[in-house]
N, C-alpha and C positions, 0 to 999 in steps of 0.2 A: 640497359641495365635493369631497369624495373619500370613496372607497369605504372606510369607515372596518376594518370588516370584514376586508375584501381587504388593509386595512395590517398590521393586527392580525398576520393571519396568516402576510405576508411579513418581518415582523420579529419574532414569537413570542421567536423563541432568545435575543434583547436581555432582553424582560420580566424583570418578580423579582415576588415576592411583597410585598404590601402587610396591613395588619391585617388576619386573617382575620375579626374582628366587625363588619369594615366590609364583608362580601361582598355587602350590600345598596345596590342602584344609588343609591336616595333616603338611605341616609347616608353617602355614596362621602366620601372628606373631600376639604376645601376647599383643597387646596394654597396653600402662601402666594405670594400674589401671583397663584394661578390660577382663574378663573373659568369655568363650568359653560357649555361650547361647546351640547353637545349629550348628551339624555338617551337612557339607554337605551331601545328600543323595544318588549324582551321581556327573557326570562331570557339569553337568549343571546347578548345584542346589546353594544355597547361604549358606555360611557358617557368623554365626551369634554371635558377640561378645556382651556380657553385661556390659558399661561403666559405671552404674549406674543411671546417668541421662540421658544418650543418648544410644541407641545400634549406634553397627559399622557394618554395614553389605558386606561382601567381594565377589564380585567373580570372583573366583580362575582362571576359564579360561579366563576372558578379562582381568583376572589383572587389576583391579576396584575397589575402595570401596567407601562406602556411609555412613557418616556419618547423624542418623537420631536423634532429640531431642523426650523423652517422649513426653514430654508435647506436640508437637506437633501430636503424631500418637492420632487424635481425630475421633470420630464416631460420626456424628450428624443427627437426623431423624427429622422430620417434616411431621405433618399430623392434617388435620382435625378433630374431632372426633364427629360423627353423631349419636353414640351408646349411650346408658348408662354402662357406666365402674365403678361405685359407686365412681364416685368424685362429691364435693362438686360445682360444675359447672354447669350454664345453659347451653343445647346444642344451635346450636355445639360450640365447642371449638376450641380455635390451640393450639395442645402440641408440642412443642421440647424438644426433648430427647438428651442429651449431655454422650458419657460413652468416657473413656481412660483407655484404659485394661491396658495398660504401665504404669501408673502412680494410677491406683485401685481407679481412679475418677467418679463420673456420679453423673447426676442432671438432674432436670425435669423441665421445666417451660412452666404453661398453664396462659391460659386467655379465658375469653366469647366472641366469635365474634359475633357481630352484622351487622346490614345493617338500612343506613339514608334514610333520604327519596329521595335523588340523587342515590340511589342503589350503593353507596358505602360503603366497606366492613372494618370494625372497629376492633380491639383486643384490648383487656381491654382499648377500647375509643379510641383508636391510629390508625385514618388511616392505611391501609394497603397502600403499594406499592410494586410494581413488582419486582424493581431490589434492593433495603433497605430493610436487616428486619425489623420489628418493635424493641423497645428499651428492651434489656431483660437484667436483673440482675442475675448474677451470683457470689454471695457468697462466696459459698462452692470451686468455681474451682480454684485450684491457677495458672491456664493460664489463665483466666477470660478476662486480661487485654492485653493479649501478639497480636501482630498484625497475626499472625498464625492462631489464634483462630477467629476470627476477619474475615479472610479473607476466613478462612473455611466457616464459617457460613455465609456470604456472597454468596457465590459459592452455596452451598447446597439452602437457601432460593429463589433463582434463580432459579433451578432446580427445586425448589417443587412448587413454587407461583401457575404457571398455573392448575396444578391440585387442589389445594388447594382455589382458585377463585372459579375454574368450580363447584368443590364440594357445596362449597358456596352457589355458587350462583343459581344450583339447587333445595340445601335445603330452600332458602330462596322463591324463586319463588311459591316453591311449596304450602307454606306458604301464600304466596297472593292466589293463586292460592283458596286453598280450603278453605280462607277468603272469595272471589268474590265467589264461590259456596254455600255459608251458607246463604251470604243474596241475590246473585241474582240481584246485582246493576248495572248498565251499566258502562264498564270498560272506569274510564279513562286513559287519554294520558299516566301515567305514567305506569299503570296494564299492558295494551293493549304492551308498549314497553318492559316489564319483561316477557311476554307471549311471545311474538317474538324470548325474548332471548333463553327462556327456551327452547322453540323447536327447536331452532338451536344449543344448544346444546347436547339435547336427539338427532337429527336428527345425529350427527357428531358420536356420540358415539355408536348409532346404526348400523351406517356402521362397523365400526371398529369389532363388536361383531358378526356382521354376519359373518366375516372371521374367528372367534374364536371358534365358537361355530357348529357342524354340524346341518344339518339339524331335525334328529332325535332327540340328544338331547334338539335343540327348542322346539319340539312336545312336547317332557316330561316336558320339565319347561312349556308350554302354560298348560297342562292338570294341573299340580299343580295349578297354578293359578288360574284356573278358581274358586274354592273352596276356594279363601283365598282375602279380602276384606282388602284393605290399607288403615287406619282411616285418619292418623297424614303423616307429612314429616318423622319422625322417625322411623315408621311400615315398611318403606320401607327398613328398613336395616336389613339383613340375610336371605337374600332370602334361603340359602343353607339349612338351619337348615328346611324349611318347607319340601325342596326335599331331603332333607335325609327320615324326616318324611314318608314321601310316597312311596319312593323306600323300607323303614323297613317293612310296611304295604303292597304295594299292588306291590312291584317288578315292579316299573314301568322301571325299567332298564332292565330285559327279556322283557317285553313287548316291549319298542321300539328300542331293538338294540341298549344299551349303555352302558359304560362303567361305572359302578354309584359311584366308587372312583374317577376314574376322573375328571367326572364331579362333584363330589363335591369339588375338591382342585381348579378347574376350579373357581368356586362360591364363595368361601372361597375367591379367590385372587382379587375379585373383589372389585373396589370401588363405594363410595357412590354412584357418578353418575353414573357409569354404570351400579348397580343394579338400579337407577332407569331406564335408558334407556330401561333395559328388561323387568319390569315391565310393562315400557310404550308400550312397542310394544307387548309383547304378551297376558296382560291381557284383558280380553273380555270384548267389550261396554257395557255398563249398561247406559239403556236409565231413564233422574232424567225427 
C-alpha cells in the first residue's frame, strides 16, 4: 500500500521512544485495539500496526514509534490538461486528483482555465495564484475539512503552480500567436509582450532538453517533424505517438543510433511545454 519506509522517514520528527526491551520486531507490543499490519523485513525495516483509524508504525532498532492518522496519509496531483481525455471541458483545464489508499477515498476536481486580457490565468473564473490554491469543494472526502488536508494541498499546489502557469501560459500565447498569423495585424503592446514571454520560456526549456536528449536522438525527432504540420495549440500534444509512428515504419531508431523504447518513455514523460519547446526548435521553417 505505501512506501512504509519513505513515511517513516518523512515524519521521523513526530516519532518518540517506546520500551526500549521491546526493540525486537517479533515482541514489538500489541497496541490495544492495534493489530499487526505488516512485519518487519530486516533489522532495518518498519514493523506496521493496524489501529483502525490510524496505523502505529515502530522501529525496532531506534526504539521509536509513529503514530500516523488515515485520513491524513493523502496523495494529491495537480496538472494541466492540454489533451482531449473525453471530459466534458473546454481545454486546458486544471484537474486535482485527491486518492487515500488508507481510508479507500479519492475525488477529482476540474475546472476551464482561462486567460484575461492582463494575461492572467483564471479556473472556473477564480484568479489563479502562486502560493493559494484556488477554492475547491470536496463532498465526498470526509477529511475535506481537516487542517492536514488543507495544508497538504497547499504545499503540493506550490509545488505544481509554476509548471502549471508555464503550461499555461504557452498554450495560451500560442493561441494569440496563431490568432496574429491568420489575420496579419501589427502586434500590439500587449501581443508583442506574450511573444516575449513565450520565447523566453520555449528559450529556458530548450536548454534544459538539450541536456536530456542526445544528439542523435534530436536528429530523429527533427526528421519526424519535418513530415508533420501543427494546426492548433492542442496538435502540439504527443509528440511520441508520431515517433513511434515512424520508428514502426521506417526504423528510424537503426537509422540513427537510438534507443527507440527509450526515447519514447523519454517523450511520454514529457510536458506541455516542453513538447512545445521541441517542436519549436527542431521543426523546419516554412516561409508564409
Amino acid at each position: 500500500m505505501y512506501d512504509w519506509n519513505a513515511l517513516w522517514h518523512s515524519h521521523a520528527s513526530l516519532s518518540r521512544p517506546f520500551d526500549a526491551s521491546l526493540k525486537n520486531s517479533d515482541s514489538a507490543p500489541a497496541f490495544a485495539g492495534a493489530t499487526l499490519y505488516r512485519a518487519a523485513q530486516d533489522e532495518q525495516d518498519i514493523v506496521v500496526y493496524d489501529g483502525g483509524d490510524h496505523f502505529v508504525l515502530l522501529h525496532p532498532q531506534q526504539g521509536r514509534q509513529l503514530h500516523l492518522a488515515k485520513r491524513d496519509l493523502v496523495d494529491i496531483g495537480i496538472r494541466l490538461v492540454t489533451s482531449d481525455e473525453n471530459q466534458a471541458l473546454a481545454l486546458p483545464y486544471l484537474e486535482v486528483l485527491v486518492d487515500n489508499l488508507a481510508t479507500g477515498e479519492a475525488a477529482c476536481w476540474r475546472a476551464e482555465v482561462s486567460c484575461n486580457d492582463d494575461g492572467e490565468l483564471l479556473a472556473g473564473g477564480e484568479l489563479l495564484h502562486p502560493e493559494q490554491p484556488p477554492h475547491m469543494q470536496w463532498p465526498t472526502l470526509s477529511f475535506a475539512g481537516d487542517a492536514a488536508f488543507a495544508a497538504a494541498m497547499q504545499q503540493q499546489w506550490q509545488d505544481s503552480a509554476e509548471e502549471v502557469t508555464m503550461d499555461a501560459a504557452v498554450w495560451f500565447n500560442t493561441e494569440v500567436l496563431e490568432q496574429q498569423h491568420a489575420t496579419l495585424p501589427p502586434l500590439d503592446a500587449r501581443s508583442q509582450q506574450m511573444c516575449e514571454r513565450y520565447a523566453e520560456i520555449i528559450r529556458r526549456e530548450q536548454a534544459a532538453l538539450s541536456r536530456q536528449f542526445s544528439d542523435p536522438a534530436l536528429m530523429l525527432i527533427a526528421e519526424v517533424l519535418r513530415d508533420i504540420q501543427f494546426d492548433s495549440a492542442e496538435s502540439c500534444r504527443g509528440l511520441w505517438l508520431a515517433v513511434e509512428s515512424r520508428l514502426l515504419q521506417d526504423e528510424l531508431d537503426r537509422k540513427h543510433g537510438v534507443d527507440g523504447d527509450a526515447l519514447l518513455q523519454q517523450l511520454k514523460n514529457l510536458g506541455y511545454t516542453q513538447e512545445v519547446a521541441l517542436i519549436e526548435a527542431l521543426s523546419p521553417v516554412i516561409d508564409v
